[in-house]
BAVO-717976 format. One record per residue (C-alpha): y, x, z. Coordinates in pm, whole numbers, plus 32768, in hexadecimal, padded with zeros to 4 digits. Layout:
<rs>
YXZ
...
</rs>
This chain:
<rs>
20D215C4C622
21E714BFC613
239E1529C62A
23CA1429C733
229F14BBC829
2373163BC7F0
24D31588C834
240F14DCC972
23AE1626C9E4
253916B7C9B9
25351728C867
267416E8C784
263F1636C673
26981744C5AD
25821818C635
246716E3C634
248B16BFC4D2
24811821C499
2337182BC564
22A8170BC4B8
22EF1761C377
226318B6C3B2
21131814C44D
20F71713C32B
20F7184EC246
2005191BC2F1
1F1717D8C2E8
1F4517B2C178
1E8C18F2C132
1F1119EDC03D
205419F3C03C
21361A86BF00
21F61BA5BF62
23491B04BF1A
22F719E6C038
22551B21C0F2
23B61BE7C0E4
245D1A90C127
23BF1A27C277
23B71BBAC2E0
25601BA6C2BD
254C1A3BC345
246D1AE4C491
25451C30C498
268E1B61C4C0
25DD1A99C5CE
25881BC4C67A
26F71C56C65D
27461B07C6F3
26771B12C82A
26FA1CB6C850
282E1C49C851
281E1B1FC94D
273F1BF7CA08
287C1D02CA41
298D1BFBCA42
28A51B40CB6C
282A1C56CC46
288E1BA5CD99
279B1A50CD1E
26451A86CDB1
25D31929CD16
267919A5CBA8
25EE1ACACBBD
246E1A3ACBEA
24C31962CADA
25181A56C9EC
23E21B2FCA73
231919DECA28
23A419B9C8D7
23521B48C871
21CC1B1DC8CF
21DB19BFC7F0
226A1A9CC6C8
219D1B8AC712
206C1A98C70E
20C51A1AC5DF
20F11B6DC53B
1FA41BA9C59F
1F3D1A97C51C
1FB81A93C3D2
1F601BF6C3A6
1DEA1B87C3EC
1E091A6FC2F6
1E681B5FC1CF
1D4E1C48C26E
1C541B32C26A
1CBA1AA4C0D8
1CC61BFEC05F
1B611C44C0C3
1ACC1AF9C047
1B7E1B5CBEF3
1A9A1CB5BEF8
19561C1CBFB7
198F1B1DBE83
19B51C22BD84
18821CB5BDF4
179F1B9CBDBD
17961AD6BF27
1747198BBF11
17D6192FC077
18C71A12C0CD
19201965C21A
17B91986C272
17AF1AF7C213
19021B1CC2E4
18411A68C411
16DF1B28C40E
17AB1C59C429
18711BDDC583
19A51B6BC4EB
1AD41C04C443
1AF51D06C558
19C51DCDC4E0
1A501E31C392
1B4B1F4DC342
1C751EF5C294
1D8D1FF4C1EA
1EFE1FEBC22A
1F2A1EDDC142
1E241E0FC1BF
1D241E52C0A5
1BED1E56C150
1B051F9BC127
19811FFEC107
191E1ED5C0D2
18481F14BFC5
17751FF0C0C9
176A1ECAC197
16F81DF9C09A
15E51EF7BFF8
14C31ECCC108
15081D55C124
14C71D09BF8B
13441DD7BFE4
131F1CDAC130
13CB1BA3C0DF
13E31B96BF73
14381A00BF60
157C1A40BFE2
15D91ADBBEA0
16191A5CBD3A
14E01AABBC4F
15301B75BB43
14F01B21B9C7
14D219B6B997
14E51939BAC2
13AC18BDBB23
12B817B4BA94
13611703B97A
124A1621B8A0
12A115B7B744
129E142FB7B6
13641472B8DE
1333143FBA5A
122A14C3BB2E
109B1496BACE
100D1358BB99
0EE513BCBCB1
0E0C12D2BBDE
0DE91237BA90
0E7110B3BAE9
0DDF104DB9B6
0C8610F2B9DB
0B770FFABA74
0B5610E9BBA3
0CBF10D1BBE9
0D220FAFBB61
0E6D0F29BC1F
0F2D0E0BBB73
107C0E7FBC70
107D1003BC08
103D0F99BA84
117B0EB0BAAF
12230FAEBB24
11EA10C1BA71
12460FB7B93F
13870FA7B9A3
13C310F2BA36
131611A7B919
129B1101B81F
1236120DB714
116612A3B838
1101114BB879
1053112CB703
0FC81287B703
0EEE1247B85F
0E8E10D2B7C1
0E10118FB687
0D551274B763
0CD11163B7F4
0C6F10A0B6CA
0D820F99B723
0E650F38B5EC
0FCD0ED6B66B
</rs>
């Protein structure tokens, strides 16, 4: 959203930069509550603005669709930053909880829409959302404990033994020298290979 595309449209430029500034916050994501209060005065003043040109214009047909026009935009972008606090808030719990992909999680469900959210936009229940998918679709969560597989040299365990004559593979022994070389000597010595 760009000032000069609201002024096109009949917006002061006053009230465009109010807009943008208010849609450039709600894209940022969470917002502190001292910008929060800020753009809320900032959006209340515009709307005092277009009440008041509203009564002092009551015989302008085209003002008056204007200022109709420029209520649903505020209105829209209420919405929207309202959604975007919504949407932040809940990836801060489905993160909390152990999701890996929290954007994924907020998709499979049908979108922000399908979860329930308090009066201050702290989203609720999720935990009862979230209890039958750890039993189904337990890679979407963080293992507890260590963390998964975690080998004393490192790295992942090759398929095969590069060094071993049924394996042997001059490109994965090159590479697991460089990439790994402690892991690299232990699979040579297996091997009866001396690095």
């Amino acid at each position: 959203m760009k000032k000069e595309d609201l002024i096109a449209k009949g917006l002061t430029e006053e009230h465009a930069k109010i807009c943008v500034d208010a849609w450039d916050d709600a894209m940022k994501g969470y917002v502190p509550k001292e910008r929060f209060d800020e753009v809320n005065g900032k959006l209340k003043e515009a709307n005092g603005t277009i009440e008041t040109l509203k009564k002092n214009n009551t015989d302008n047909e085209a003002l008056q669709k204007q200022v109709k026009q420029y209520k649903d935009k505020v209105t829209e972008l209420e919405t929207a930053a309202a959604n975007t606090q919504k949407e932040y808030a809940l990836k801060d719990k489905l993160k909390e909880a152990g999701v890996v992909d929290a954007d994924y999680i907020i998709y499979k469900q049908g979108g922000l829409d399908k979860f329930t959210f308090d009066r201050d936009g702290k989203p609720i229940g999720v935990d009862d959302i979230l209890k039958p998918m750890k039993e189904t679709t337990p890679h979407l969560f963080q293992k507890s404990g260590t963390g998964g597989y975690n080998p004393t040299g490192g790295g992942t365990p090759p398929a095969k033994n590069p060094f071993a004559k049924d394996s042997f593979n001059l490109t994965e022994q090159g590479k697991l020298l460089r990439e790994n070389p402690a892991q690299a000597r232990e699979l040579a010595a297996a091997a009866g290979v001396k690095l």
